[in-house]
C-alpha positions in Angstrom: -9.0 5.6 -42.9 -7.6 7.6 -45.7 -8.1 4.9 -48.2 -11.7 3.9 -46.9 -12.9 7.4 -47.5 -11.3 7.6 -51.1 -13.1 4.3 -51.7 -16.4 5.9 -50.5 -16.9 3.6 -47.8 -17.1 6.7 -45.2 -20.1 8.1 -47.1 -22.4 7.7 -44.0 -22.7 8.5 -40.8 -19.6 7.1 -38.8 -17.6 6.4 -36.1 -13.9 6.1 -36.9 -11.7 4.1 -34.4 -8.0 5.0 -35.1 -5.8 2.9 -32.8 -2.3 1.7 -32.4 -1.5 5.3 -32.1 -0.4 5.7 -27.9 2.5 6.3 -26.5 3.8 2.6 -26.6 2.9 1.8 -30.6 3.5 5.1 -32.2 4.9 7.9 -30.1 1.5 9.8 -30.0 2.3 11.5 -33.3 -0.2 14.3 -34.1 -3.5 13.2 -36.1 -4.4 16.7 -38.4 -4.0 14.4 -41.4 -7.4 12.9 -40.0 -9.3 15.7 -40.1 -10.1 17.1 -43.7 -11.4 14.1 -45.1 -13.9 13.8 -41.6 -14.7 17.7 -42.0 -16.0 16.9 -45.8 -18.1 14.2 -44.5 -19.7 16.6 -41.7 -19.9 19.6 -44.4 -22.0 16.4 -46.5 -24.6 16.3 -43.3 -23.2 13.4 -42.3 -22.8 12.7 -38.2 -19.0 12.2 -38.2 -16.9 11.8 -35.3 -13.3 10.3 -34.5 -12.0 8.1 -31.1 -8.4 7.1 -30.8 -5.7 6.7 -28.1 -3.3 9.2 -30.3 -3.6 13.0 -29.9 -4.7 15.9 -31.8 -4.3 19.5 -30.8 -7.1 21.9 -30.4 -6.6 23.5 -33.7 -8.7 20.3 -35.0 -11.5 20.9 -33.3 -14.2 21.1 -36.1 -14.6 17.5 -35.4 -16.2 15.8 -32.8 -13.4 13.8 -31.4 -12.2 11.4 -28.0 -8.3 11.5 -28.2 -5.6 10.0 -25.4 -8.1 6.9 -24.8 -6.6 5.3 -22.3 -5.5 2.4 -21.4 -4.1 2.6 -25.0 -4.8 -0.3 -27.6 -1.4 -1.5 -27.5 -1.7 -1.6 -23.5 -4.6 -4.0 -23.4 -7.1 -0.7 -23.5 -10.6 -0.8 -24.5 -10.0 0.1 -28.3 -8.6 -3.4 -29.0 -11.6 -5.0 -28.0 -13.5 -2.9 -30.8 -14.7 -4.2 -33.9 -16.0 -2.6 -37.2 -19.5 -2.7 -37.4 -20.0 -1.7 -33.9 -22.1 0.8 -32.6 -20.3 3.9 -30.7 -22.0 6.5 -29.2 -20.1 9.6 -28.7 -21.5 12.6 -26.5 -19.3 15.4 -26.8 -22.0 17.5 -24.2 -21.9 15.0 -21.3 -18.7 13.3 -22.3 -20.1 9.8 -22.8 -18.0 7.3 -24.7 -20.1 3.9 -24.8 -19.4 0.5 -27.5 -22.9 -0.6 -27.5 -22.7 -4.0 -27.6 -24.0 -6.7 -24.6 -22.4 -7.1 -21.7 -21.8 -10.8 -22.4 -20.2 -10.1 -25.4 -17.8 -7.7 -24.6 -16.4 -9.5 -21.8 -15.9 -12.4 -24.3 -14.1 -10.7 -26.7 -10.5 -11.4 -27.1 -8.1 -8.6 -27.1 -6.5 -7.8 -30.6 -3.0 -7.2 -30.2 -0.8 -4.7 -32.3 0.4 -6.2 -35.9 3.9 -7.1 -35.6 4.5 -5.5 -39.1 3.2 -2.3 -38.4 4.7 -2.3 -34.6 8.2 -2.5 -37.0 7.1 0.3 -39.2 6.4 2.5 -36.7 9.9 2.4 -34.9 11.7 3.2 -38.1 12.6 6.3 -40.1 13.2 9.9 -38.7 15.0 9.4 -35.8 12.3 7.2 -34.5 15.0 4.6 -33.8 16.8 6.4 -31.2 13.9 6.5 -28.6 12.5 2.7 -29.3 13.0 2.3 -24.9 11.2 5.4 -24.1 8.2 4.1 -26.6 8.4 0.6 -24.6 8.9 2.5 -21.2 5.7 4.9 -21.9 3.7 5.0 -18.7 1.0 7.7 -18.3 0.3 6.2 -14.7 3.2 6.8 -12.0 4.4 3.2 -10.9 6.8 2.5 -8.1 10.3 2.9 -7.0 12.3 0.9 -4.7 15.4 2.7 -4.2 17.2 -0.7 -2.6 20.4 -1.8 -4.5 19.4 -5.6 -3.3 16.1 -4.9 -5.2 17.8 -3.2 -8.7 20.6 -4.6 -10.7 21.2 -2.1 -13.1 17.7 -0.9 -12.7 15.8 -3.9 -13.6 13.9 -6.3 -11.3 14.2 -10.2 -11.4 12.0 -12.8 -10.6 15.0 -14.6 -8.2 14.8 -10.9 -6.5 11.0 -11.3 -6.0 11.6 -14.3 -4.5 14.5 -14.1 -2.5 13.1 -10.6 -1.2 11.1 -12.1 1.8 10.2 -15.7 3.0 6.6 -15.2 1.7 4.7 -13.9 -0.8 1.1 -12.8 0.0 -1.1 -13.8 -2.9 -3.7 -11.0 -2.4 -7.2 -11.0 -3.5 -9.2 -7.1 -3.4 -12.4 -5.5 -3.8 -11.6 -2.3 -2.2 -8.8 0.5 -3.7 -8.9 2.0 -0.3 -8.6 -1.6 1.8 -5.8 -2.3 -0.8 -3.6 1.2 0.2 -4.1 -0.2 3.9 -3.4 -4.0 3.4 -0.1 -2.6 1.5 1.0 -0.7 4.3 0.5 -3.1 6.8 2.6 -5.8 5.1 5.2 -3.2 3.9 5.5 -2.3 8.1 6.0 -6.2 9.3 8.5 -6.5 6.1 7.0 -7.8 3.1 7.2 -5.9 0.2 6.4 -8.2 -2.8 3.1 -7.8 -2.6 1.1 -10.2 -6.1 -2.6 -8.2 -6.3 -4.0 -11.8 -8.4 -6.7 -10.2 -11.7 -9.6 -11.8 -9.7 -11.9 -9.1 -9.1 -13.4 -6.4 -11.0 -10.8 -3.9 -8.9 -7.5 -5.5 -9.4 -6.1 -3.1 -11.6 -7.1 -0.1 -9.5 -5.9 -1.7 -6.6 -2.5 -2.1 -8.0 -2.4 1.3 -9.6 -3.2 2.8 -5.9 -0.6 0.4 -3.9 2.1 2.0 -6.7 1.0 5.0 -5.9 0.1 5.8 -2.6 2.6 2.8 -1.1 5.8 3.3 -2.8 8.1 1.1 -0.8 5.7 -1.6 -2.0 7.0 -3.7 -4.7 3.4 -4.4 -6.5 3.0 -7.4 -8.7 -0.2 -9.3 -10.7 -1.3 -12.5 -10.1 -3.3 -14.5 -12.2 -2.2 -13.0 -15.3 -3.2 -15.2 -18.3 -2.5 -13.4 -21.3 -0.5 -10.7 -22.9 -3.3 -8.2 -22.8 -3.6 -9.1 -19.4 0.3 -8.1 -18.8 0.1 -5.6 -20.7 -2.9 -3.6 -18.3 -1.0 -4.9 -15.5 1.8 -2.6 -16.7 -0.1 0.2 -17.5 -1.6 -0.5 -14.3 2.2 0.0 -12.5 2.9 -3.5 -11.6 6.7 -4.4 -11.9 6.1 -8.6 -11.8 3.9 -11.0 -13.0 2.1 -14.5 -11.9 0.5 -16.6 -13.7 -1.3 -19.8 -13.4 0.9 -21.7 -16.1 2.9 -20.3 -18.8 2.6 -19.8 -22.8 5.4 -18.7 -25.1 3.1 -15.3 -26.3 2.6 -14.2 -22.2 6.6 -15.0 -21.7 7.3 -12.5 -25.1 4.9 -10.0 -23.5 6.7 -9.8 -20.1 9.9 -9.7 -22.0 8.9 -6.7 -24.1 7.7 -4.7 -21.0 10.0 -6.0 -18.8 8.2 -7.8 -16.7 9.5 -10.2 -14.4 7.2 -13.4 -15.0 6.8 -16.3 -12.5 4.7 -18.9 -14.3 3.1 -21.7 -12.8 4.0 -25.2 -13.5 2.6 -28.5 -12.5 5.5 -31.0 -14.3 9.0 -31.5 -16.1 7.3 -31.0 -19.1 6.3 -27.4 -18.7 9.6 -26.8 -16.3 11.3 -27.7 -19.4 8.9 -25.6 -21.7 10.0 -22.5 -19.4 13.8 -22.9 -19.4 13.8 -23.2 -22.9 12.3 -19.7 -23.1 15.2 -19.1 -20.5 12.5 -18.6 -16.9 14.3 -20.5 -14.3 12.3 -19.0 -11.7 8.9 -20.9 -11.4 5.5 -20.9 -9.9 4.7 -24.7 -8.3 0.7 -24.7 -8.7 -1.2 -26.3 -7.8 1.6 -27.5 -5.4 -0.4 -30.1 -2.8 -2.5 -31.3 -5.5 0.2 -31.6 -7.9 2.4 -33.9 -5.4 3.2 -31.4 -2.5 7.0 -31.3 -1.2 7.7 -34.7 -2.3 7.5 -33.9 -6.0 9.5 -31.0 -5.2 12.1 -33.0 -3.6 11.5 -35.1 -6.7 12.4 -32.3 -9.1 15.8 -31.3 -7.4 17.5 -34.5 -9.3 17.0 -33.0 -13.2 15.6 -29.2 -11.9 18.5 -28.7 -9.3 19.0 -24.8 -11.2 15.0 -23.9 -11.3 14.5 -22.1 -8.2 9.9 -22.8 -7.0 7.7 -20.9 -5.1 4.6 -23.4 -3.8 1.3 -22.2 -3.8 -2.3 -23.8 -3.8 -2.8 -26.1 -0.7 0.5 -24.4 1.1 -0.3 -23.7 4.5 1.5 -22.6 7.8 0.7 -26.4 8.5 3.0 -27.9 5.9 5.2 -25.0 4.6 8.0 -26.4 7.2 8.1 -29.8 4.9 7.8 -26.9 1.8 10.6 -24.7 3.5 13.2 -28.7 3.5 13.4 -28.7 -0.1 16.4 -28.0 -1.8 14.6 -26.0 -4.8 12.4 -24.0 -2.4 12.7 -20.6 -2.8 10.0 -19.1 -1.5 6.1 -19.4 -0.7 2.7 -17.5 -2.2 0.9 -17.5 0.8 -2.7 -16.6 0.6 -3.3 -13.1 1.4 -6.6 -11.4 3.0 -9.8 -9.7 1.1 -11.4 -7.2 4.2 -11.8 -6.5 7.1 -8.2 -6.9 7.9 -6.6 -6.3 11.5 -3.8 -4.3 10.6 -1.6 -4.5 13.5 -2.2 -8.2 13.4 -1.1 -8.5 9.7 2.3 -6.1 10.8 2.8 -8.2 13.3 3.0 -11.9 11.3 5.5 -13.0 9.5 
């Protein structure tokens, strides 16, 4: 920002969007720095204002400003969708804070991720090296515990855990926060606590983020998980494993760097092989029936005898038995409920 306004590109009325400055990418430093060459813009006449997920205190307040965005940019959040040129309104009365750009548009837009470069510079120098974890561990949203020593080896979940935890998987798909907290609770009470929330609804991520709240014995995971944004709102959201419909090197770094247990799907050896290289040998068989059902699976314990599957898509409680035979089974995603549940029904199953 610094070298646009001593270029004189600032000389107008502006907007400036200063990201990659959370928790996660930069430690939240303070922003002062920010403020003087904004202030002689304002004193100009010009409408100045600044939005970014870093922080300022309220000593900078000469400024109109939106600080601690959040989901920050480095988390997925909205301020990596925006691009220069767009049009910001900022309403420091009613506390509006609105990209105006189409509907269409914005859905469409791909998620910029953080520069690896700068994501370097900003762990180094000052002492900054020392708390690199607690950067990658920054959660402003309280996620679960699960104080079970089957569940935490040396504090860190594994996929082979998820899967080994129960016989099934529900594979959960929500509209409703508050149909979410009960579902969770019903399931946790008949003894199923890896419970995969799947990204296909407008409310997935605040379903998850109120299961890991409000159902803490819950072990909350994301299904259909197709990118590293995707991962990364997912942790922010307090999920502690991932799903996803097939796998790409970029999602498997982005699990790795927020230590994220990832089950990707597969569908042949090729992509089983694609995942062990990156070292997964826990893996997603989807579209299991219509990719050759419990035969192929059979198939696959010859040259994938140490890749451990969980079946899903087609698996029902009419076939899982011919699932449950094969030697690489490990578990099944079983399709879970939307409303309208019967609780004591759903305790009661398993």
């Amino acid at each position: 920002m610094h070298l646009a306004f001593n270029a004189g590109e600032l000389a107008r009325d502006v907007i400036c969007v200063v990201r990659w400055q959370g928790p996660q990418a930069n430690g939240m430093p303070e922003l002062h720095k920010l403020t003087p060459p904004l202030a002689v813009l304002q004193g100009k006449g010009f409408k100045v204002a600044l939005v970014t997920d870093g922080r300022m205190s309220g000593a900078s307040g000469k400024v109109p400003a939106a600080i601690h965005v959040s989901p920050e940019a480095a988390a997925g959040g909205p301020l990596a969708k925006v691009r220069d040129g767009d049009v910001i309104r900022l309403d420091a009365v009613t506390g509006e804070l609105r990209v105006l750009v189409p509907e269409a548009e914005w859905a469409a837009r791909q998620t910029d991720t953080m520069p690896p470069a700068l994501r370097q510079h900003n762990g180094i120098g000052m002492g900054r090296e020392m708390f690199t974890g607690m950067r990658e561990r920054a959660d402003g949203r309280r996620r679960s515990l699960v104080m079970d020593v089957n569940l935490n080896v040396n504090g860190k979940l594994t996929a082979l855990q998820v899967m080994r935890d129960a016989p099934v998987i529900p594979v959960i798909v929500l509209n409703d926060v508050k149909q979410a907290v009960l579902l969770a609770r019903a399931l946790v009470a008949g003894g199923i606590r890896m419970l995969e929330v799947t990204l296909r609804t407008p409310q997935a991520l605040a379903c998850i983020e109120a299961i890991a709240r409000d159902v803490p014995e819950a072990v909350t995971g994301a299904g259909t998980v197709r990118s590293a944004a995707d991962a990364q709102a997912c942790a922010m959201a307090g999920a502690r494993f991932v799903v996803s419909p097939g796998y790409t090197q970029r999602l498997g770094q982005a699990c790795r760097d927020l230590g994220l247990p990832l089950l990707p799907g597969v569908a042949t050896g090729s992509e089983i092989m694609m995942a062990q290289e990156d070292g997964l040998t826990e893996l997603k068989f989807f579209p299991a029936m219509q990719a050759g059902g419990p035969a192929m699976l059979k198939a696959w314990g010859g040259p994938f005898g140490d890749v451990r599957f969980c079946p899903t898509g087609g698996v029902s409680t009419a076939n899982a038995a011919e699932f449950w035979r094969c030697p690489t089974w490990c578990a099944w995603a079983a399709p879970g409920s939307r409303q309208q549940m019967r609780w004591r029904v759903v305790t009661g199953r398993r």
